[in-house]
N, C-alpha and C positions, 0 to 999 in steps of 0.2 A: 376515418381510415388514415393510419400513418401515412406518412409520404414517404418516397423510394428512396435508399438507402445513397447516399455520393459519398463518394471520395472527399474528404479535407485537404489532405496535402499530393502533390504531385512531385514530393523529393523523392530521388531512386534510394536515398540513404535507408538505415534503419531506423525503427521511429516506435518510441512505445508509452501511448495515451496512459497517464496515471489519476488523472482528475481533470474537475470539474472547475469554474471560476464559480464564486456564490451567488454571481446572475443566471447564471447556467447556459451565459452568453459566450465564450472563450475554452479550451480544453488545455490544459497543461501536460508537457509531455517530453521525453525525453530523447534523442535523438543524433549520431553518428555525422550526420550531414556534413559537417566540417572539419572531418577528421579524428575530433576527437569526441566524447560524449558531451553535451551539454543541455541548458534546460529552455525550450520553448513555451511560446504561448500562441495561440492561432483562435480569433474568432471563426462562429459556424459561416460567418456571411464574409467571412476573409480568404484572398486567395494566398498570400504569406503569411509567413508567422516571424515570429518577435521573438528573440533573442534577448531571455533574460539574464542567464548567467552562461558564461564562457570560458576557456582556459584551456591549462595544460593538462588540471588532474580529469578525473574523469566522475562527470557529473549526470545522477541518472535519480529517479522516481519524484518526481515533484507532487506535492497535495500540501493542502490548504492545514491552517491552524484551526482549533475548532472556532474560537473569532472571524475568522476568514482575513485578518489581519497579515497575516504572514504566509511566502512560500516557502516551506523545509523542502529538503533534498538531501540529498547521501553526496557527499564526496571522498576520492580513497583516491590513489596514485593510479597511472595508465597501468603499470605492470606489478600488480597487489602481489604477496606473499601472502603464508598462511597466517603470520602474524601481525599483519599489517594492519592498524591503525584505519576504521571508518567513518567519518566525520559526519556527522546531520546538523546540517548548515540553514542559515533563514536566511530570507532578503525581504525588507515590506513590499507588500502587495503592490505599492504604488513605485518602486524603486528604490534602489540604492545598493549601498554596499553590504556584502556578504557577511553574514555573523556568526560564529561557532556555539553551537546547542550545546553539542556534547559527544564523545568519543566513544564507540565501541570498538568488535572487532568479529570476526566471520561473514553471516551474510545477515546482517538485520532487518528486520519489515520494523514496520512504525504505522500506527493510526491514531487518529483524532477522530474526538466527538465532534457531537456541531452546539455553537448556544442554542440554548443556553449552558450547557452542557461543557466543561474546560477538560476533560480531562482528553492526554495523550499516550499510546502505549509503546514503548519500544521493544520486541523481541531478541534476544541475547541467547546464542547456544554456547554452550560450553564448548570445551576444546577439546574436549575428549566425545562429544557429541553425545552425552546422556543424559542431558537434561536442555529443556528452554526455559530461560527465565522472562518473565514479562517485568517490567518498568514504566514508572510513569514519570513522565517527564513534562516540564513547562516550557514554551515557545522562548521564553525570553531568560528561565530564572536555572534552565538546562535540567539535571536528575534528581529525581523527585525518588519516593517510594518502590521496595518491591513488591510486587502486585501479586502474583501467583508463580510458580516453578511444575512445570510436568517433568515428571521423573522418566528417563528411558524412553524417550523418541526412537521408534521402529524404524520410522520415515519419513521423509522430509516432508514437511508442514508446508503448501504449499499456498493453503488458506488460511488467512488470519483476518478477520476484520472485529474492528470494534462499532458497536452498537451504538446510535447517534445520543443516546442521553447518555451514554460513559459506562452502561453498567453491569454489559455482559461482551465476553470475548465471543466470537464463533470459530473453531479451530476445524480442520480435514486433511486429509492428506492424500498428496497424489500417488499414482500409480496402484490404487485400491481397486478390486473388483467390482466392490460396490462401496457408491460415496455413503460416509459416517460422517456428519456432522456433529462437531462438540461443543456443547453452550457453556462457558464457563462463567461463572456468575462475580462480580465483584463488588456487589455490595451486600453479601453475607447469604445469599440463599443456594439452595441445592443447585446443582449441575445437569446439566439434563444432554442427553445423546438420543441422537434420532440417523436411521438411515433412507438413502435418497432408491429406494426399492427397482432394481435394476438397469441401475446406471452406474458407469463404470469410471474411474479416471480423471479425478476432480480438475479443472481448467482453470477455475478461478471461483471466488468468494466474496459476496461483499453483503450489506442490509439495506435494504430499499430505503429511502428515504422519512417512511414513518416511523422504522423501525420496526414494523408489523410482520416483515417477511423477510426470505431471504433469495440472492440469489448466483445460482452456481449453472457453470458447465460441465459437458460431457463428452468425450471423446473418444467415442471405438475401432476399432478398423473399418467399420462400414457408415458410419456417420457421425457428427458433431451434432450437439444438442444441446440449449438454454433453457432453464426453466424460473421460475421463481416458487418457493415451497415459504408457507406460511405457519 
């Protein structure tokens, strides 16, 4: 039997868990508390948390390299423009100072696989909003290859996760009647779509840890709801 669900942090700030540590001891996460956005760390058996990157700009979605070497993050100004410049910034896992990935621009997600497995994805919409490009990019050596381009995005993509061995995207998008999941393949085989049969509203997206499943929410006027679909 699980054990009952607690509270981690007791800050009134706003606070949003983006990952894991690779002992699965620690959560990484982003967080207002000081005013301005920045990047914490809080063990499950800690009543604070750690203050790993701080400042002026504004720092939000922390997760691991697929080494687990490194924490990436988005950095962009307190008050962004349309055109404004997004930074995906590292710091090692163990500390130090902040180092510049690489620069996009709108609203980018980013995943990594896990080792054995190196590869990282960055999503890039265009400026006219008709297409997303995906890229891959390396922790240290910054943009790498384009990976795949969807033509005419309807709406905003609001799942994106990449597969732990690097070799398939799962794409969905919110505000749908019923969730579509999209398997996009990157190592040369077919694509494959499947929908989540009466459930409405995708919440979020990611791959269990074997790879074997997936797992999304759901959100109706009359109830929230988790599933994992294999």
């Amino acid at each position: 039997m699980s054990p009952p669900p607690r509270r981690l942090s007791d800050d009134e700030g706003s606070e949003f868990a983006s990952a894991w540590t690779a002992d699965s001891k620690a959560v990484l996460f982003h967080s207002d508390r000081n005013g301005t956005w920045g990047i914490f760390k809080q063990g499950i058996n800690q009543d604070t948390a750690e203050v790993l990157v701080a400042g002026p700009q504004s720092l939000t979605l922390p997760r691991l390299s697929a080494d687990g070497s490194w924490i990436l993050y988005h950095e962009r100004p307190k008050t962004p423009g349309p055109s404004t410049p997004v930074r995906l910034m590292r710091i090692p896992v163990g500390g130090g100072a902040p180092q510049l990935v690489l620069e996009t621009r709108g609203e980018p997600d980013y995943r990594c696989a896990r080792a054995p497995a190196s590869l990282c994805v960055v999503s890039e919409p265009s400026a006219d909003g008709k297409e997303v490009t995906y890229v891959a990019f390396d922790p240290v050596k910054g943009r790498g290859n384009t990976l795949r381009t969807i033509q005419n995005p309807t709406a905003e993509f609001l799942g994106v996760a990449l597969s732990p061995d690097g070799t398939t995207l799962a794409l969905s998008r919110t505000g749908e009647a019923e969730i579509r999941i999209r398997l996009l393949s990157l190592a040369g085989e077919p694509d494959h779509e499947f929908a989540v049969r009466g459930w409405p509203n995708l919440t979020g997206l990611d791959w269990s840890p074997d790879g074997k499943g997936l797992y999304c929410g759901s959100v109706s006027r009359k109830v929230a709801r988790f599933s994992t679909w294999i």
